[in-house]
N, C-alpha and C positions, 0 to 999 in steps of 0.2 A: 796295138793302139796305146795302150799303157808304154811301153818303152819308149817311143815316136812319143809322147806325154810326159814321161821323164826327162829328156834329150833337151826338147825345148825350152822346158820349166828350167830346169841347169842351166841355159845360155843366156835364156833370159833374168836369171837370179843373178848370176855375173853381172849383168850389163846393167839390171839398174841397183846393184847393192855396189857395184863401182860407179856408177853416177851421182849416187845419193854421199858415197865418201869424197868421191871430191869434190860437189856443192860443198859441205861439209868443211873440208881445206880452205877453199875459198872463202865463206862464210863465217869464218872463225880465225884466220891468221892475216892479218895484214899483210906482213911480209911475201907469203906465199901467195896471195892473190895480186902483189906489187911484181912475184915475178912471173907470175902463171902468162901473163900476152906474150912476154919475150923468151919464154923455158928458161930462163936463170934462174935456176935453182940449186939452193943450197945441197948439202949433205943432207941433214936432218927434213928439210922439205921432200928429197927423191926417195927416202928411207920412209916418209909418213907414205910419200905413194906408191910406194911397194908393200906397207901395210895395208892400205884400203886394195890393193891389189889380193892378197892374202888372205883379205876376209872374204873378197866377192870367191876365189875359189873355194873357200872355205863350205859357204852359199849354195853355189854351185852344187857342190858336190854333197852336201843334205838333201838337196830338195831332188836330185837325182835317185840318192840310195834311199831316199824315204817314200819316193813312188815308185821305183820300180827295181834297183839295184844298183851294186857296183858298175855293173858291166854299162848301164845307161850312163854312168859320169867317165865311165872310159869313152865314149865314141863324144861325148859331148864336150868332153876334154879335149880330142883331139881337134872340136871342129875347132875352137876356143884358141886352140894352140896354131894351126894351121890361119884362122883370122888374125892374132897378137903377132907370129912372126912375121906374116906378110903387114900388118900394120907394119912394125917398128922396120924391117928391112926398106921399104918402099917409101913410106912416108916421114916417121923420125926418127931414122938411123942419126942423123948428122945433129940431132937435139939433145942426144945423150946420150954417156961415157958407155963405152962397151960392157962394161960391166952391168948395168943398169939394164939392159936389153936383157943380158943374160937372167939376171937374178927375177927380171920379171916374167919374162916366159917358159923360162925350164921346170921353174914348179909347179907351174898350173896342174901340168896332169896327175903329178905324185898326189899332190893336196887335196883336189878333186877325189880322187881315189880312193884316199884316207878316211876321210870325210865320211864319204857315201859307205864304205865299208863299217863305218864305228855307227854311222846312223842306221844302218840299212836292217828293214822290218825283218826278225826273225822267226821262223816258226819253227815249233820242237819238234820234233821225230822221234814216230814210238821207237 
C-alpha cells in the first residue's frame, strides 16, 4: 500500500510541480507566453522548460524516497518516462529540436532516482 502510495504521490508531484512551473513561465515572461500558442521558442525559453522539467523530477523523486523508497521513484520514473516519450514521439515530435526531446526525457529517471535516494527515510542498524 505504501509503495502503490509512493508511485502516485511521485507522478503526481511531477504533474503539478510542472504545471505550477510553467503557469509560472507564462505568468512572468511576456516573451514566452507571446510564443507559448505557436511553440516558438527561444533557446533560453526551451532551457527555462527543461528547468521546471528538472525540478518536477526533482519533486518526484522526494516525495517517492520520503514515503516509501528509491525503488518507488524507479517504477514511477519509469511510468513518467514511458508517458513523456510517448507524449513527445506521438504528439510533439515535430515542435521541437531533437535535442530538446532528448534532454527532457533521459533524465527523468536518473533525477528521480537521486533525489529519492539523498531523501529517502533512513533507519540505523544495530
Amino acid at each position: 500500500m505504501r509503495f502503490g502510495i509512493a508511485v502516485a504521490s511521485a507522478v503526481l508531484a511531477y504533474m503539478a510541480v510542472g504545471a505550477i512551473g510553467l503557469f509560472m513561465l507564462l505568468a512572468t515572461w511576456p516573451g514566452y507566453a507571446e510564443a507559448s500558442p505557436g511553440k516558438t521558442y527561444t533557446l533560453p525559453m526551451l532551457l527555462a522548460r527543461l528547468g521546471v522539467a528538472l525540478l518536477s523530477a526533482l519533486a518526484a523523486g522526494v516525495a517517492a524516497g520520503r514515503i516509501s523508497g528509491p525503488r518507488a521513484a524507479w517504477v514511477a520514473g519509469v511510468v513518467l518516462v514511458a508517458a513523456a516519450g510517448w507524449i513527445h514521439l506521438a504528439q510533439v515530435w515535430a515542435d521541437y529540436p531533437l535535442w530538446y526531446h532528448a534532454a527532457y526525457v533521459l533524465p527523468i529517471l536518473p533525477v528521480m532516482a537521486a533525489a529519492a535516494w539523498a531523501s529517502a527515510r533512513r533507519t540505523a542498524r544495530p
